[in-house]
N, C-alpha and C positions, 0 to 999 in steps of 0.2 A: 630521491626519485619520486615524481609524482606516482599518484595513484593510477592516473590515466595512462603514465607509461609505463607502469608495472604491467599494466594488463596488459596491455597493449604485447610485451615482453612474450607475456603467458601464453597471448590470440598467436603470437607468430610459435612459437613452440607447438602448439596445439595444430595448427596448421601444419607443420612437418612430420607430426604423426606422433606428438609425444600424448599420450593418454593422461599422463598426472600432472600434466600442466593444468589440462582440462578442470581435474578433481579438484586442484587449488584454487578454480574459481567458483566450481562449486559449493566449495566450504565458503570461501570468502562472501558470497551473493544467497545460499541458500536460505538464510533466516528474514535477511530485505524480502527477495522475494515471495518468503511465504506467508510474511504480514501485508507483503501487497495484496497477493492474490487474497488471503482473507479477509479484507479489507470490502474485496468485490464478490464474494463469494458466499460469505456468512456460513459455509458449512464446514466445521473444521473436520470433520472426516472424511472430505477428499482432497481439503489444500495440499495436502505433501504430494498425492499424486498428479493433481494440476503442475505441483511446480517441478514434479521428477517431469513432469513431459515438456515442460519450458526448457529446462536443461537437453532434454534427449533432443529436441527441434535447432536448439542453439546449438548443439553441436552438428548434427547433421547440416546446419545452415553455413555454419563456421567459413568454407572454402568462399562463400558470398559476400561475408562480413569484407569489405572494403575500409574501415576505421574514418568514415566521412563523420562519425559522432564516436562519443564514448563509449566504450564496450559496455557500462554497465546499463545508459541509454539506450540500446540495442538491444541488452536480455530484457529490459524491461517491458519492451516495445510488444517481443515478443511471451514474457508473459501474459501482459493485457490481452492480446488477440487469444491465447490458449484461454484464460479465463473466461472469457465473452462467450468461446466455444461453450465450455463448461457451463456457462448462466444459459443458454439456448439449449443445451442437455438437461438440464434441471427443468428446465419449462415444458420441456415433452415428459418427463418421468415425476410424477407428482408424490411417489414414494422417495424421494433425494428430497423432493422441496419439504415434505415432513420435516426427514431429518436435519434440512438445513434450519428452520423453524424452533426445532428443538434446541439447537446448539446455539441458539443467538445465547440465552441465558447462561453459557459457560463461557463468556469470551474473558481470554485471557492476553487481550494486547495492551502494549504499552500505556495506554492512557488508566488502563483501569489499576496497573501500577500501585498508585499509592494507596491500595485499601491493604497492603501489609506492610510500607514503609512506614513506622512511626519515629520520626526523627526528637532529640531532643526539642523540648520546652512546645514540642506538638501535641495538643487536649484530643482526648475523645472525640469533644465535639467539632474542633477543626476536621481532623480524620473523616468524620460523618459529613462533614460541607463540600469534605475534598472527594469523596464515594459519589458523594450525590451529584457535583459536578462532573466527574468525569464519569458516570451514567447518562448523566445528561448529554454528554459531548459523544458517547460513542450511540446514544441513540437519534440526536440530532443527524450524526454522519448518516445514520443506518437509512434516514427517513430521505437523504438524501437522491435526488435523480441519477441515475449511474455515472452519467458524464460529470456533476458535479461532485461525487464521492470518488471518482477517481481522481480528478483535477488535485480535490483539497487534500486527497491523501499522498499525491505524489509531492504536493506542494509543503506541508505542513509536517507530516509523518515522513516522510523519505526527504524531504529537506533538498529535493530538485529546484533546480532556476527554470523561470518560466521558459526561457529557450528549452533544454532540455524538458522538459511539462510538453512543447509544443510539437517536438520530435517523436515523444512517447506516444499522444495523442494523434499525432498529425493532424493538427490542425492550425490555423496561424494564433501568434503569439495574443493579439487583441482578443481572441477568443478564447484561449486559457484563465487572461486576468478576468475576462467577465465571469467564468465557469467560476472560478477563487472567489472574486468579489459576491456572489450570489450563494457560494455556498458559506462561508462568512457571516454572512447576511442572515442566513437560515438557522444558523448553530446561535449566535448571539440574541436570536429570539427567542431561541427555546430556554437559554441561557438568563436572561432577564429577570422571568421569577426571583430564581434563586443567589444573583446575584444583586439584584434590585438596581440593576444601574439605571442610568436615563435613555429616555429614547433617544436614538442618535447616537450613543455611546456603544462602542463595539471591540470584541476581548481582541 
């Protein structure tokens, strides 16, 4: 059974009124979504409660959900719009942008990863190339335009196809690839120094 019609299983259970149908998509979607949302968010002390409210929305929405896309394209959808809320709360409350500010320097996602994996025949100083690269990369994201730090994180980090990218967004697919191809564009410049590649050459 695919993934798509597991859930798909789950949304109709859930629909009938069973509650732990529900919780099992929670488990299943709650850590995607909350690297999404911090991805857009940069404040880790209120990602978990942006995305408990993506869930309480998603389900309150649920009876709506029609399965014309993917269920998990559809929480996501509806994450982005809760987090946007959230970035427009943040801009009227200038004590949250503090602490968002504060917590850039404790980011703990995926990319920054390998500064505790040391694999064999791995040196120090690779370790130190691979820190500095992937600082680079999640402050290239950071420096990002919103539309292009969402595009590339749903594209690159959540491993979406531009369809899916186009749905979350809504916007048409031609304009996804540009968002991708621009924010690409931005990371492999910041990226340059330190990997010394050629111009025109891109990770």
């Amino acid at each position: 059974m695919s993934e798509a019609d597991a859930d798909a299983l789950l949304v109709d259970r859930v629909k009938r009124g069973d509650v732990r149908a529900f919780e099992l998509l929670v488990v299943k979607y709650q850590r995607r979504i909350e690297r999404l949302i911090g991805r857009m968010v940069r404040d880790v002390d209120i990602v978990p409660d942006i995305a408990q409210e993506t869930f309480i929305r998603a389900y309150r929405a649920m009876p709506q959900f029609r399965g014309e896309s993917a269920f998990y394209t559809w929480l996501y959808r509806i994450a982005v719009n809760t987090a946007k809320k959230a970035l427009m709360d943040l801009k009227r409350d200038p004590l949250v942008t503090e602490s968002a500010r504060a917590s850039r320097d404790d980011d703990g996602d995926e990319t920054s990863r390998v500064e505790n994996e040391l694999s064999d025949g791995e040196t120090p100083e690779a370790l130190l190339a691979s820190k500095e690269i992937a600082q680079a990369v999640n402050a290239a994201i950071e420096a990002l335009s919103e539309d292009l730090r969402q595009a590339i994180t749903l594209r690159e980090i959540e491993g979406l196809s531009y369809e899916e990218i186009s749905d979350v967004m809504n916007c048409p697919i031609g304009t996804v690839r540009s968002r991708i191809f621009r924010a690409r564009e931005a990371i492999a410049e910041r990226l340059r120094p330190l990997l010394d590649t050629k111009d025109g050459a891109r990770w």
